[in-house]
C-alpha positions in Angstrom: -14.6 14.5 0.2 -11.8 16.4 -0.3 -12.2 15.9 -4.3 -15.5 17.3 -4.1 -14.4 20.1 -2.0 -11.9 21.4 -4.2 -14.6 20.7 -7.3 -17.2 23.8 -5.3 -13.6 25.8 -5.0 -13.5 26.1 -8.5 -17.0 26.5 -9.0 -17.7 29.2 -6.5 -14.9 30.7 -8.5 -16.9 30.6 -11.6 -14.2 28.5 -13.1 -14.4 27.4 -16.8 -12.8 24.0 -17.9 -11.5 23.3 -21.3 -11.0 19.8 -20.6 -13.4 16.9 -19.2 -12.5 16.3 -15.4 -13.7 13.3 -13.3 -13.7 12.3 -9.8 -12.7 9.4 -9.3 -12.8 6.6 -6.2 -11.3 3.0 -6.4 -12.5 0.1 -4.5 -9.9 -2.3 -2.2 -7.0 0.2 -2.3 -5.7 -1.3 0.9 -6.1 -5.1 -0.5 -6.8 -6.2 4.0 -9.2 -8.6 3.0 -8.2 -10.6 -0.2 -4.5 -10.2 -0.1 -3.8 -8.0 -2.6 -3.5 -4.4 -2.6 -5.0 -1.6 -5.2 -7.7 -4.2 -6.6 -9.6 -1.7 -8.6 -7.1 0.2 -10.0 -5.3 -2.9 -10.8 -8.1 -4.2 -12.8 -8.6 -0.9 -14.7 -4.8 -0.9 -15.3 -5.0 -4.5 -16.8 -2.1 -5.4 -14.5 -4.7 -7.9 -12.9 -6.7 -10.2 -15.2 -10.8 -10.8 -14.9 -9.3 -14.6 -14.0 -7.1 -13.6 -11.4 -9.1 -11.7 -9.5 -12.0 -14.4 -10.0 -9.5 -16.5 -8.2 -8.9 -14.1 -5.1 -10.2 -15.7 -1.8 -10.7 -14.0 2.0 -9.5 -15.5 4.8 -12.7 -17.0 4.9 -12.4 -18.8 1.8 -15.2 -16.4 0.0 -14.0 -15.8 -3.4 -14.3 -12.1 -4.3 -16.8 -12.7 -7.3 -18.9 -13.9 -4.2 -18.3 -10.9 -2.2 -19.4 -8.5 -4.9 -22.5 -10.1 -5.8 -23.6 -10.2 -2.1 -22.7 -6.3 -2.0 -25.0 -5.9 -5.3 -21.9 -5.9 -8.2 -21.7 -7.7 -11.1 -18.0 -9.8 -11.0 -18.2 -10.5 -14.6 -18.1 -7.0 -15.4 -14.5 -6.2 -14.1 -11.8 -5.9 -16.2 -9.1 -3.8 -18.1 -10.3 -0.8 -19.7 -7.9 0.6 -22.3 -10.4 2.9 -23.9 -11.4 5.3 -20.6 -6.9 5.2 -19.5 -6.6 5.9 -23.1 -8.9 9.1 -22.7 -7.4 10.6 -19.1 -4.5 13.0 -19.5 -3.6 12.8 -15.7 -4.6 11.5 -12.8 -4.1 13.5 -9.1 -4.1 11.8 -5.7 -4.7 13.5 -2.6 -3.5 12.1 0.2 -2.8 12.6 3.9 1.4 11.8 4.6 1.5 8.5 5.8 5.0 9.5 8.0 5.8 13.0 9.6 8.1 14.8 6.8 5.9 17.6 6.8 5.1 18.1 10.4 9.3 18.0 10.5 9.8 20.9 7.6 7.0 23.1 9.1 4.8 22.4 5.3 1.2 22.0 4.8 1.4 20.4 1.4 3.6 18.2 -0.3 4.5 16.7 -3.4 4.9 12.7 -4.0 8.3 12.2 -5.7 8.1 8.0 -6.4 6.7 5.6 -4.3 9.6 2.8 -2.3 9.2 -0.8 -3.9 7.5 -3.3 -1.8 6.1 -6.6 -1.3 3.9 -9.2 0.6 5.3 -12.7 1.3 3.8 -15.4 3.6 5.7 -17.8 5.9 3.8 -21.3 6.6 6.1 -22.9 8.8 4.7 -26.6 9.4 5.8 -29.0 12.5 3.9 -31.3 14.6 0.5 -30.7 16.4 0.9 -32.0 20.1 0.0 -31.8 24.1 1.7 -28.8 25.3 1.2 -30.0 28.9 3.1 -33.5 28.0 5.5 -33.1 25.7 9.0 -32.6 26.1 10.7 -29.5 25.0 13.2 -31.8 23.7 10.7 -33.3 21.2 8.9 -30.9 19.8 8.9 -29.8 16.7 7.5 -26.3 17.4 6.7 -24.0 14.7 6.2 -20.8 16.9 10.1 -20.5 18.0 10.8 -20.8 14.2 8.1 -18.1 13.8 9.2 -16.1 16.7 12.8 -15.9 15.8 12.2 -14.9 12.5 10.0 -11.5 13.4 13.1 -10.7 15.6 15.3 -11.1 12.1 13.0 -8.9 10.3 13.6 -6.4 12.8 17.3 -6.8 12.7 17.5 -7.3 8.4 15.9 -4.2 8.1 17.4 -1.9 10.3 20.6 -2.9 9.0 19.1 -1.6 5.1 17.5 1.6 6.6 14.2 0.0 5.0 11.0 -1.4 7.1 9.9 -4.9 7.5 6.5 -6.2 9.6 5.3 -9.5 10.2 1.7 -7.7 11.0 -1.0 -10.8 10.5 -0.6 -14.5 11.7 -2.5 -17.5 12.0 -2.3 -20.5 13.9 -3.4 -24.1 13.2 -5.3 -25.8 15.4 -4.8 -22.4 17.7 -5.4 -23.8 21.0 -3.6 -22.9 24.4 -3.4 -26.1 25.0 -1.6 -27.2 21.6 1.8 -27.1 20.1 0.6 -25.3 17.3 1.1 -27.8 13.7 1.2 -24.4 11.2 2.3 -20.8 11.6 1.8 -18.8 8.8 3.0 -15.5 8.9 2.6 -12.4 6.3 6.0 -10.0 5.8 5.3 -6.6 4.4 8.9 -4.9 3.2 9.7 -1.9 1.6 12.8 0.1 1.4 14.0 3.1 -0.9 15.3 0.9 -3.9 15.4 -2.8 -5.2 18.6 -3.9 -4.3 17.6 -2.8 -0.8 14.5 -4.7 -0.3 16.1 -7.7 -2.2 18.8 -7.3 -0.1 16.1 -7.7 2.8 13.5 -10.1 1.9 16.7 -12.4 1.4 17.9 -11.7 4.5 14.8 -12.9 6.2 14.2 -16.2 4.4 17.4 -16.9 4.9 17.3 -16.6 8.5 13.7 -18.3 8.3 15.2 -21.4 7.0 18.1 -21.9 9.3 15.6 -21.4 12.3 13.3 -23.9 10.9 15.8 -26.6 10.3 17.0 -25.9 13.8 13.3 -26.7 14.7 12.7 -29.5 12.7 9.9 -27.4 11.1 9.5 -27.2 7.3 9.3 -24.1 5.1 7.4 -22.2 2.3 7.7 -18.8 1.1 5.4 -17.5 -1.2 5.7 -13.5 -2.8 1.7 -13.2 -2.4 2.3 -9.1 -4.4 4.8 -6.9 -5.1 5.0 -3.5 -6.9 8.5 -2.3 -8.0 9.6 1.4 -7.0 7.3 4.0 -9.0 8.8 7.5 -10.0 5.8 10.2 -10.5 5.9 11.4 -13.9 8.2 14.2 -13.9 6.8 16.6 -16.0 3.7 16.8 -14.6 5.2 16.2 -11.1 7.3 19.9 -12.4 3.9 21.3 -13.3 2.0 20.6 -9.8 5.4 22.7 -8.4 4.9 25.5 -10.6 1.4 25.4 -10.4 1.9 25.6 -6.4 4.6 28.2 -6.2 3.5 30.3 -9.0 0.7 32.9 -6.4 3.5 32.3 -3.2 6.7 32.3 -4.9 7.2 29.0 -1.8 9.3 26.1 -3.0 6.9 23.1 -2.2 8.8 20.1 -0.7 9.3 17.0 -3.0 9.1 13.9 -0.7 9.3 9.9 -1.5 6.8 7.4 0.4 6.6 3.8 1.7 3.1 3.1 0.8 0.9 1.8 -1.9 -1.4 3.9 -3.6 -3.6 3.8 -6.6 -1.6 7.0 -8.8 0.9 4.1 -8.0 -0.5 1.7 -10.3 -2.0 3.7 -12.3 1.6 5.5 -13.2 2.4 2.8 -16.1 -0.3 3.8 -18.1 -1.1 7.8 -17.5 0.7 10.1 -16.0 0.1 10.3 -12.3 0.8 12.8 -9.6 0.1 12.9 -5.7 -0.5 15.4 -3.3 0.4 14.7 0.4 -1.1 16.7 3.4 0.8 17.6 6.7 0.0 14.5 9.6 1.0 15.7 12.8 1.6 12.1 14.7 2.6 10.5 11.7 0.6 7.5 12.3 -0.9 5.9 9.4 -4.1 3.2 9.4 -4.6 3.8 13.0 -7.6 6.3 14.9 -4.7 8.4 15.7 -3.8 9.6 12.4 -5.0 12.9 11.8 -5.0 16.0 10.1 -6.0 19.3 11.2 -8.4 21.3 9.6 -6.9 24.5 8.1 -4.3 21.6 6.8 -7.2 19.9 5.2 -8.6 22.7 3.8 -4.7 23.9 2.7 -5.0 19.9 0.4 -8.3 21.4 -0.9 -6.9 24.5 -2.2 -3.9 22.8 -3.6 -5.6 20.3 -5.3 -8.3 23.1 -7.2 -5.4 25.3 -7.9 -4.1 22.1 -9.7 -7.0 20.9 -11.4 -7.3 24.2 -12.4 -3.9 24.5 -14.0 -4.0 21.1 -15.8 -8.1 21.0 -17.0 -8.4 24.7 -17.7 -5.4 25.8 -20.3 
């Protein structure tokens, strides 16, 4: 919306482009239901293959080739595109912060500086299905203390990097209240500011995961389900958004980094690829109470013509 918002800015302006410019939206940036994050861009980027994502299943078991046909898409059709990257001089996000660095400087607008390295692992920790009412604590093999203990590592391996770690999604096999549970499989998302951090982290965890299984009697797997290394915005054009910003104000916009995915993300190893962050007031990110208010929203709009305008009209 806000794309097309800034695209009647510069119209109503009676602006005149000198170079092609195209809005663009990507499907299954947030990767909930099959697992893996930026699908679309991913697939224009060639960093996911026609075979892979033929492969991709929901929790659900429906394959995403099955998905798109039900929603009226052809799978066969996906696929790297070399020829449209090769044609698209740079590509613009706008975004609203996912975090409170704006609200904290007093800014309206920001500008993405790189985006923190992170990753997805899941944690099947297997033990033995049995009567919760009859069987000894002593026997168990118990795959939800093994589980449990490990979320509380998490916690504690990540505070110790400054970096973030969630266990947010788990299931439960056979999931009855009844039931020692035989499987726990938990998902880890991890990020921090640089490799060595989040390596430092994710090792931390399976570690910790492993001694607490063995403890339990439980076995463990650890699979790296994604994982996209730290991305630094090109600087040149990350230079040119600043200038392009400050040039009417003389105002130094802030540069800030981020802990979450995006599309420019991905898209950064083939074009050059900028972002534009808007000022959240709570901070809160994929939850009804992240928000933005509407002069702010309006103050992305602006930001991102004045752009477009800088970068598709000289």
């Amino acid at each position: 919306m806000s794309a097309f918002a800034a695209l009647d800015e510069l119209r109503g302006k009676g602006t005149h482009f000198t170079k092609p410019l195209a809005l663009v939206n990507f499907g299954d940036e947030e990767g909930a239901r099959f697992g893996l994050a930026c699908v679309g861009s991913r697939l224009t980027a060639g960093q996911l293959t026609r075979e892979q994502a033929h492969r991709l299943t929901d929790g659900e078991g429906v394959t995403l080739p099955r998905a798109m046909e039900a929603a009226g898409h052809d799978p066969d059709a996906i696929g790297p595109d070399p020829g449209r990257l090769a044609r698209i001089g740079a590509f613009v996000e706008l975004h609203v912060e996912q975090g409170r660095a704006l609200d904290l400087s007093g800014d309206r607008v920001g500008i993405a500086s790189a985006i923190w390295p992170h990753g997805r692992w899941r944690f099947d920790f297997r033990g033995e299905a049995n009567h919760a009412g009859t069987t000894r604590l002593a026997d168990r093999r118990d795959p939800m203390l093994s589980y449990a203990e490990t979320v509380l590592a998490a916690r504690r391996e990540a505070d110790l990097a400054g970096a973030v770690a969630t266990f947010g999604k788990i299931t439960v096999e056979p999931n009855g209240v009844n039931a020692i549970p035989s499987l726990v499989r938990g998902w880890l998302d991890s990020r921090a500011e640089d490799q060595d951090r989040l390596d430092a982290v994710v090792a931390g965890i399976e570690k910790a995961a492993g001694e607490y299984a063995a403890a339990h009697g439980v076995d463990l797997d650890v699979v790296r389900e994604s994982f996209t290394p730290v991305v630094e915005f090109d600087h040149a054009l990350r230079d040119e958004l600043a200038r392009i910003l400050g040039k009417d104000t003389g105002l130094t916009v802030p540069v800030l980094g981020t802990g979450a995915g995006h599309d420019a993300g991905i898209l950064s190893g083939s074009i050059p690829t900028a972002m534009l962050f808007v000022r959240n007031p709570t901070g809160v990110s994929h939850s009804p109470a992240e928000s933005a208010t509407e002069d702010d929203c309006v103050a992305g709009v602006r930001a991102l013509a004045d752009v477009l305008e800088g970068l598709a009209c000289r």
